[in-house]
VOBA-1610 file (N, C-alpha, C; in pm, whole numbers, padded with zeros to 5 digits, always signed):
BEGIN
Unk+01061-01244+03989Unk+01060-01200+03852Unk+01002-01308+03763Unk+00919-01288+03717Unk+00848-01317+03605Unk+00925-01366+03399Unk+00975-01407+03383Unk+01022-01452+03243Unk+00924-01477+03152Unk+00934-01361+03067Unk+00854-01370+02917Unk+00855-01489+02870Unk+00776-01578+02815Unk+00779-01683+02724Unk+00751-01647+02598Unk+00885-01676+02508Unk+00890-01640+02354Unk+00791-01645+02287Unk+00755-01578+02181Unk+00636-01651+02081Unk+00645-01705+02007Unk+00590-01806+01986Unk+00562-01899+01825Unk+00630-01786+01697Unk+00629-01892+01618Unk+00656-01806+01452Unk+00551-01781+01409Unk+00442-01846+01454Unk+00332-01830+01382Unk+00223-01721+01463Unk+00274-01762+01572Unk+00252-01589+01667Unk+00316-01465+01569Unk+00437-01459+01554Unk+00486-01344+01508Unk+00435-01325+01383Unk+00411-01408+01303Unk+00374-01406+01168Unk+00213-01324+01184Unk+00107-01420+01247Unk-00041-01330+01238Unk-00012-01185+01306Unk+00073-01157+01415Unk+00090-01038+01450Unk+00170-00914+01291Unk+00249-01009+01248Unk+00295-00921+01118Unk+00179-00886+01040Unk+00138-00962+01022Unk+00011-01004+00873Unk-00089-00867+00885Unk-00136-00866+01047Unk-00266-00809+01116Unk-00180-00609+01084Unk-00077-00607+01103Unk-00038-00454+01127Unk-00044-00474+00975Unk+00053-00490+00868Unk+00059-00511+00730Unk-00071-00453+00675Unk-00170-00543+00703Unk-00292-00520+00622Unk-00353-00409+00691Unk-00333-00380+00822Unk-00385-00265+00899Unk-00338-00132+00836Unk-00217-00136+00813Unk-00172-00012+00777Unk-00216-00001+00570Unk-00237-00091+00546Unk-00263-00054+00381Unk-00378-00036+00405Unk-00508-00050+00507Unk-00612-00037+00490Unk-00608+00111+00601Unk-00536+00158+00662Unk-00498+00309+00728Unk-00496+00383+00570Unk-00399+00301+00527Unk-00332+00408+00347Unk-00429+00465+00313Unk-00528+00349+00240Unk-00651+00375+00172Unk-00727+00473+00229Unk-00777+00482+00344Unk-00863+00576+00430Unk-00815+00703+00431Unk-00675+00708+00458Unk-00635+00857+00480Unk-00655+00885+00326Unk-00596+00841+00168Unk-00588+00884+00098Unk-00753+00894+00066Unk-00905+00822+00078Unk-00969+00873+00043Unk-01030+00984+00109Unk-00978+01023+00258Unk-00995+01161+00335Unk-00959+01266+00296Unk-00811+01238+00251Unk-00779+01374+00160Unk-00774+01401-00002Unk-00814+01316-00015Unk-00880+01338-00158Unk-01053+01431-00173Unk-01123+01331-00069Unk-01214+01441-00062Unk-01205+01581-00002Unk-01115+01601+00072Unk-01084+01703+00143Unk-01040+01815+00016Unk-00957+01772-00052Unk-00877+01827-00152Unk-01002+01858-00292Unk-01097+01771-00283Unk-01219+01794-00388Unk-01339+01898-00317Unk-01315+01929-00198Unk-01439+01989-00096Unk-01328+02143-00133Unk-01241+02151-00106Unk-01141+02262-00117Unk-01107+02329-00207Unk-01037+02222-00301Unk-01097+02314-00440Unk-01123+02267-00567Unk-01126+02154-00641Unk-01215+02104-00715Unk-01204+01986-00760Unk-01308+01960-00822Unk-01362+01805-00813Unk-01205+01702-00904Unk-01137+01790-00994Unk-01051+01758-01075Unk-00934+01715-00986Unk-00866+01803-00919Unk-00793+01805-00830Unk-00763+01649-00721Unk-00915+01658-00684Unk-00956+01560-00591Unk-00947+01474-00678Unk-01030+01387-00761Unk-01019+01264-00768Unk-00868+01241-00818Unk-00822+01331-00924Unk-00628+01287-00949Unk-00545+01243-00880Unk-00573+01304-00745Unk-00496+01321-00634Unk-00525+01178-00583Unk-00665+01118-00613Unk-00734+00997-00546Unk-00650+00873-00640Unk-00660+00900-00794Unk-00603+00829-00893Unk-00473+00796-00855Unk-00389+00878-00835Unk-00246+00903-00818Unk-00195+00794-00690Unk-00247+00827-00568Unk-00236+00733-00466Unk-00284+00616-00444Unk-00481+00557-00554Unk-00432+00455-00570Unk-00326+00364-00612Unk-00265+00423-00730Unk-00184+00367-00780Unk-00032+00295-00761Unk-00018+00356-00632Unk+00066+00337-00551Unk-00023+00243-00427Unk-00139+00254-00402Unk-00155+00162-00278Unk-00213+00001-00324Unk-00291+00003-00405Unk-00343-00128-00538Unk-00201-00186-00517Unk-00121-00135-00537Unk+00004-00255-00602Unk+00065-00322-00435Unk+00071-00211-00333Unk+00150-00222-00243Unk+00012-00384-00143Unk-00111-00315-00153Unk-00211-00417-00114Unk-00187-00568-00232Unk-00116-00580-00314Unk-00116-00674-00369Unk+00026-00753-00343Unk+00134-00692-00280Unk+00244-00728-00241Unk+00211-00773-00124Unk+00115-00729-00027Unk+00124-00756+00104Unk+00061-00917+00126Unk-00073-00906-00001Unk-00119-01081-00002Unk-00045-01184-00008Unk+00050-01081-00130Unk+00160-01186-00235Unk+00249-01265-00106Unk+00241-01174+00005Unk+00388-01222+00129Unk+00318-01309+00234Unk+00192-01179+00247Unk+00159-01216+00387Unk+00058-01305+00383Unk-00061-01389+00215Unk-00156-01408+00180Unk-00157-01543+00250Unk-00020-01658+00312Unk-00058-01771+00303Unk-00091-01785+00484Unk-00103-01901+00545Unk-00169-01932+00672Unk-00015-02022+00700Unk+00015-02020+00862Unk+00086-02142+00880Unk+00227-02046+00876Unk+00366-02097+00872Unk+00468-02099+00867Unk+00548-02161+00753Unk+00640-02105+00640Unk+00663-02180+00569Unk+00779-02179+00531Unk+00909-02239+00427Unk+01059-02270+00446Unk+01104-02100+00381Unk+01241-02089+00438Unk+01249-01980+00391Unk+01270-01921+00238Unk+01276-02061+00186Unk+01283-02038+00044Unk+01159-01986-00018Unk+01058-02021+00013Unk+00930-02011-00001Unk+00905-01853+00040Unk+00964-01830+00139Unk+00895-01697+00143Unk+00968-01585+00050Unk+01100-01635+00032Unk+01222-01519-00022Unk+01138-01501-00159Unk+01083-01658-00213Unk+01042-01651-00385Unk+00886-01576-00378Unk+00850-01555-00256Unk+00664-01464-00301Unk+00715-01340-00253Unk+00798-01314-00204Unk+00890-01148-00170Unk+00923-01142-00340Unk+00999-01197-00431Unk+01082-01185-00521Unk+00877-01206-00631Unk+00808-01237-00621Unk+00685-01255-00719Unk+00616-01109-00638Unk+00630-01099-00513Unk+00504-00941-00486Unk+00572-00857-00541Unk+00740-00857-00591Unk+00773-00726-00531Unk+00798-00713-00700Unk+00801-00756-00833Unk+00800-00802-00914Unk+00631-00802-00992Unk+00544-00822-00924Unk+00378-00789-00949Unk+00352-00629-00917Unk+00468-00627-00789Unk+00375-00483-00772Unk+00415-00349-00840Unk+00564-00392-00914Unk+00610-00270-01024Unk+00556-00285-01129Unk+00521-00419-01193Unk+00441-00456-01307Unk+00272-00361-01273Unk+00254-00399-01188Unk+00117-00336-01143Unk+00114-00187-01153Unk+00205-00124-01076Unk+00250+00062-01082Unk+00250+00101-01211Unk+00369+00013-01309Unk+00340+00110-01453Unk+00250+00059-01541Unk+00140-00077-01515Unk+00002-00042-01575Unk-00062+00057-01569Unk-00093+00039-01444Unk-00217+00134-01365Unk-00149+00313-01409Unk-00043+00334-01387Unk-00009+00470-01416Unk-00026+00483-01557Unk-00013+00386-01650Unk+00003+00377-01768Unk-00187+00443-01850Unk-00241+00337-01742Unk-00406+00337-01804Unk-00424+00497-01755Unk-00388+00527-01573Unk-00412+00647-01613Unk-00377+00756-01688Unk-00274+00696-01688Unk-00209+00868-01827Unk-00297+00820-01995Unk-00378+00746-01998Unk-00421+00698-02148Unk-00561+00713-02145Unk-00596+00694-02010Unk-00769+00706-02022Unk-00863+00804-01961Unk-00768+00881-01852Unk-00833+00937-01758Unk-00813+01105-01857Unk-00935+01165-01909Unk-00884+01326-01997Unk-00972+01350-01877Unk-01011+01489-01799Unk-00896+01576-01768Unk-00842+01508-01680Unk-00716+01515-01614Unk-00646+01480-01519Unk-00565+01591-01497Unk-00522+01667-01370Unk-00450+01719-01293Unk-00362+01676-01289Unk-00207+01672-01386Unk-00114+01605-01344Unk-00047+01591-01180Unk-00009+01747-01160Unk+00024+01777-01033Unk-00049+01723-00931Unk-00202+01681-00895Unk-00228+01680-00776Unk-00262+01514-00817Unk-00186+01485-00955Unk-00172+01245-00961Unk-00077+01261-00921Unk+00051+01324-00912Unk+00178+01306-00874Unk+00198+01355-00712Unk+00126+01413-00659Unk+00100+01437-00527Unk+00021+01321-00426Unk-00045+01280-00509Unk-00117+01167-00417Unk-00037+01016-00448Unk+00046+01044-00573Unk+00152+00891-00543Unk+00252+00941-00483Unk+00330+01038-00456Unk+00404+01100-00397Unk+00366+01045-00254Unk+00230+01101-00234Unk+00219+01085-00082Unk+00206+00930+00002Unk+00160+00849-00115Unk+00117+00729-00055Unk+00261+00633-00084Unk+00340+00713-00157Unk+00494+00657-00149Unk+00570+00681-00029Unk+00581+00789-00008Unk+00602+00821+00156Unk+00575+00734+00240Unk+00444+00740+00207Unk+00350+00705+00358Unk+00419+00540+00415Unk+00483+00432+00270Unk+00540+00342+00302Unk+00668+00378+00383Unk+00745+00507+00354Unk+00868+00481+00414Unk+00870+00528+00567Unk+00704+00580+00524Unk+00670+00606+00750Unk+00632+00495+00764Unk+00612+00427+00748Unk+00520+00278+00843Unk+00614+00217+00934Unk+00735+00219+00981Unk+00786+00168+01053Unk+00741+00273+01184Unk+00729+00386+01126Unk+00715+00487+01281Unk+00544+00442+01304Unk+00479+00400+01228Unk+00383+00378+01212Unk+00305+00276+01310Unk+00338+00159+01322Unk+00362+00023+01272Unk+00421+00023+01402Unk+00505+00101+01469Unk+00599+00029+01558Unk+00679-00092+01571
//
């Protein structure tokens, strides 16, 4: 029999980092698939809202993931608890801008199909563990 040899922290860490950014850059793709899907289907309004809506939710979540996962190396745990406590803190600051500009700048907008595509890309965080494995 053969015995696994543990991994580094810094093994586990680039393995975290690599799925993290994998899956916000999965987010993005699916949401601009079905956004166009949803603009090919039934109209152009629909679609991009739907596109608006789920950036707005994925912009902030891609800016939490730098905020954690952005540095190289291994570092004390204080250090990491305080860029958890600054992403997670940027990225609600970030949500009610961005929702903010869109409810102020974007005329026409589809409410229903902005609230469907943050809807969905809100979800989509609480699948990533099935995700993600």
């Amino acid at each position: 029999m053969e015995a696994n040899k543990p991994l580094s922290a810094s093994a586990i860490l680039s393995a975290r980092k690599r799925a993290i950014f994998r899956f916000v850059l999965l987010q993005f793709l699916l949401t601009i698939f079905i956004s166009l899907g949803i603009f090919y289907i039934t109209d152009g309004l629909k679609g991009y809202s739907f596109l608006l809506g789920s950036l707005c939710s994925v912009l902030p979540s891609l800016y939490m993931a730098w905020r954690v996962f952005g540095y190289k190396g291994v570092r004390s745990a204080k250090s990491v608890v305080r860029s958890f406590y600054r992403g997670e803190a940027g990225k609600l600051v970030m949500t009610a801008v961005l929702l903010s500009l869109v409810f102020l700048l974007i005329k026409p907008l589809s409410v229903g199909a902005f609230f469907a595509g943050f809807g969905f890309a809100v979800l989509s965080h609480w699948l990533s563990p099935i995700l993600l494995k």
